[in-house]
C-alpha positions in Angstrom: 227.0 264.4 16.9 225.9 260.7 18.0 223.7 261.9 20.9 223.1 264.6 24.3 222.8 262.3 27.4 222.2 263.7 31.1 222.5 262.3 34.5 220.9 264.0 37.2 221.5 263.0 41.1 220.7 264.1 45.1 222.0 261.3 47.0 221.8 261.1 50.9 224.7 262.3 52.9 227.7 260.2 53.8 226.6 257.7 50.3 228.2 257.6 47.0 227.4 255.9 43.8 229.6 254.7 41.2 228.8 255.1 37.3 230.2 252.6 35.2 230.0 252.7 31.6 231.3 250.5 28.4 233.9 251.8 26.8 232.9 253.4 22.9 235.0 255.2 20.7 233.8 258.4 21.4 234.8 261.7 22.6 232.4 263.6 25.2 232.2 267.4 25.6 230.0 267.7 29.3 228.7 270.6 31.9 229.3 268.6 35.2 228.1 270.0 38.2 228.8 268.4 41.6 231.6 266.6 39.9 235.3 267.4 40.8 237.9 266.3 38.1 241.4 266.1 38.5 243.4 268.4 36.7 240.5 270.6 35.2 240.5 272.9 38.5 236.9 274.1 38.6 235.7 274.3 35.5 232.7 272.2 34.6 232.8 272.6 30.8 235.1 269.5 30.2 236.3 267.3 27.3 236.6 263.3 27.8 238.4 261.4 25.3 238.0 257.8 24.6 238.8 256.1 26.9 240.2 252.2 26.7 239.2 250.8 30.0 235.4 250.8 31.9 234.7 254.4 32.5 234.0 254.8 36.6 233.1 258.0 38.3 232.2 257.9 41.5 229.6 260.5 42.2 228.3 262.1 46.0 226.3 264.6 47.2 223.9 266.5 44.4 224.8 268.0 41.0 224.2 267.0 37.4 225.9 266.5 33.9 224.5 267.2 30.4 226.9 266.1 27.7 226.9 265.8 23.8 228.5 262.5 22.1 230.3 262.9 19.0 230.3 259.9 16.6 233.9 258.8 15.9 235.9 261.6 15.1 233.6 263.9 15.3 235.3 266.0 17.8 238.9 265.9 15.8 237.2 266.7 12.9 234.9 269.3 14.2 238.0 271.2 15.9 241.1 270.3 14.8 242.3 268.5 17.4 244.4 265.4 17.2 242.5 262.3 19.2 245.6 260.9 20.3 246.2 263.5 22.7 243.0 263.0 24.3 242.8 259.1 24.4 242.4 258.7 28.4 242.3 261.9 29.9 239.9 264.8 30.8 241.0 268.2 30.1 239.1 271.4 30.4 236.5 272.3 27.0 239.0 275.3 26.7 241.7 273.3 25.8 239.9 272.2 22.6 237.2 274.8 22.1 237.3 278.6 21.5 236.3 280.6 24.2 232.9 281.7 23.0 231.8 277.7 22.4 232.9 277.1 26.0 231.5 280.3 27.4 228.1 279.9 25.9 228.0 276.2 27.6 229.3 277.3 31.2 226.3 279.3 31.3 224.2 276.3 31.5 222.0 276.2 34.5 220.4 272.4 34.8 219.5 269.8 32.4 216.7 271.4 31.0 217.3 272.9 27.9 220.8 271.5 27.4 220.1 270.7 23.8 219.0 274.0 22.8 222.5 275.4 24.5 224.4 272.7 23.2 223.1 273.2 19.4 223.8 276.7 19.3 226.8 276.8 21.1 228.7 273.7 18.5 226.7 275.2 15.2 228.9 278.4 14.6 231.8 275.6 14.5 230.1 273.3 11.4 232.5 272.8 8.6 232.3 270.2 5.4 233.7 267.0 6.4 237.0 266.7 4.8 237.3 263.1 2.5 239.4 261.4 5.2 236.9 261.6 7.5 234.0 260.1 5.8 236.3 257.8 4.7 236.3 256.9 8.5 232.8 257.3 8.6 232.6 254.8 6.3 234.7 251.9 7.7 233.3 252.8 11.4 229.8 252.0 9.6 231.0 248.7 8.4 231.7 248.1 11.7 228.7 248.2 13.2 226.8 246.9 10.9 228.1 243.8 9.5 229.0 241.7 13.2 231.0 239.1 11.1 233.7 241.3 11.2 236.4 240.1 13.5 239.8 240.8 11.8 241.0 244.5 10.6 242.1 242.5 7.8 238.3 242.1 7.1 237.6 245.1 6.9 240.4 246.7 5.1 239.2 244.2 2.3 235.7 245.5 2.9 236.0 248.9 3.1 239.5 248.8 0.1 241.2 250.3 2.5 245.2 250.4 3.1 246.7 249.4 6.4 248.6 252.2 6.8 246.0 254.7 6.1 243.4 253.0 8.4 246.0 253.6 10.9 246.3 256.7 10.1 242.6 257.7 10.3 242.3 256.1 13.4 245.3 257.7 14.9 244.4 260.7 14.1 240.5 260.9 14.9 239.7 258.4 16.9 242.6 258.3 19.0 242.7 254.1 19.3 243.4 251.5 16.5 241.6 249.9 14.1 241.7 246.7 16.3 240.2 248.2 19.5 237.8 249.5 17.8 236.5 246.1 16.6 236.9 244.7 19.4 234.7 247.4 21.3 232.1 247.0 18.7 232.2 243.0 19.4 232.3 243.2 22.8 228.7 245.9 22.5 227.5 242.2 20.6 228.4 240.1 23.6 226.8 242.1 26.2 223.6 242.8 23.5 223.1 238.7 23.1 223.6 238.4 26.5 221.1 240.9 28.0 218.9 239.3 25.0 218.6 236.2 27.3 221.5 234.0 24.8 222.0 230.6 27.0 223.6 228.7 25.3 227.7 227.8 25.9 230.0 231.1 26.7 233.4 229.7 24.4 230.7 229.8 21.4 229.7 233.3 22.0 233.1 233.9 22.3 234.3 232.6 19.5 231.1 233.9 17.6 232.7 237.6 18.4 236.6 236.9 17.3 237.8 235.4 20.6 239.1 232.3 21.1 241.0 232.0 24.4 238.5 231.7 26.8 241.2 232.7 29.2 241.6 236.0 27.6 237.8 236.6 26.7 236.8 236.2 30.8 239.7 238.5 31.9 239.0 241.5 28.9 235.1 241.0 29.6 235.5 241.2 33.5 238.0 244.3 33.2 235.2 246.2 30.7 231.8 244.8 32.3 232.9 244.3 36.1 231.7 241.0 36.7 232.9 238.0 34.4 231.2 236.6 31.8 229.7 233.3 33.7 228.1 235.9 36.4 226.5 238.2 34.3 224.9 235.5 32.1 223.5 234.1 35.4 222.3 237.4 36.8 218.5 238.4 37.9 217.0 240.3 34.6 
């Protein structure tokens, strides 16, 4: 488990908001309550897989979510599931979870105490992490950590991994490549230099973080932030 988050909202009537977050490569298990998804009938004990563009939900009325956020993986791993399948959609928790684990979280009545629910509910499910996974764990790590990684290539030599089998990993619990990964992770370093106050010349950061075609760095960061890059460098902190 990365982390539990929880939004919590009672807007006026007739007024929406809309929730935008950066995409990570990370699976979400959530209660949502005031939230209608399509596809998931009812239910409000719902799986989100990673998803590759800006995440929007536009939310009305009153209702809450509590939600746990597996590291990378960590939901394949945990269950079994392959995170391929998921990559994009939101299906109901019962597609991925046993009954009881799914059960034990519908009963959830508000925010409060959703960790407590949470941990007992996903506990019973603990198993050893197999070696491919830490292996993921591992390269995932690198990722983060060392922001001079811009090429897969790097990090295959960093981490001694193969291409196919960091393919393979990625494919099978993460659900996205190698590649979008990084960039992701790169991207999180734009926005983080950014909102640190950087001012110095945009086609430097970008090339800084593995991009450079300006053209293609102010059309990926518009599609993931919402605004482009010039704007949001120029915005009111």
């Amino acid at each position: 488990m990365e982390n539990y988050w929880s939004l919590r909202w009672d807007l006026p009537p007739d007024t929406s908001y809309l929730s935008s977050t950066l995409p990570h490569p990370a699976c979400n298990l959530s209660v949502e309550r005031g939230i209608r998804r399509d596809g998931v009938d009812d239910d409000p004990v719902v799986v989100t897989g990673v998803v590759t563009r800006r995440f929007d939900v536009t939310i009305r009325g009153a209702g809450w979510v509590y939600a746990a956020k597996f590291r990378p993986g960590g939901l394949a791993a945990l269950t079994g599931a392959h995170a391929r399948d998921l990559r994009d959609v939101t299906v109901a928790a019962t597609t991925v979870f046993d009954p009881a684990t799914t059960d034990a979280l519908r009963d959830l009545a508000g925010t409060d105490g959703g960790r407590e629910t949470f941990d007992d509910a996903l506990a019973r499910l603990a198993t050893t992490p197999t070696d491919d996974y830490l292996l993921l764990l591992e390269v995932i790590a690198a990722m983060l950590a060392d922001r001079s990684l811009l090429r897969v290539a790097e990090v295959e030599q960093r981490c001694g991994v193969g291409t196919r089998t960091l393919q393979r990993l990625f494919e099978r619990y993460v659900g996205v490549t190698p590649k979008w990964v990084l960039s992701r992770y790169r991207m999180h370093d734009v926005v983080t230099d950014l909102d640190a106050g950087y001012g110095g010349s945009l086609a430097d950061l970008a090339a800084k973080y593995g991009w450079f075609d300006q053209a293609h760095f102010t059309r990926e960061f518009t599609d993931l932030i919402g605004v482009p890059p010039g704007s949001y460098q120029r915005r009111e902190r």
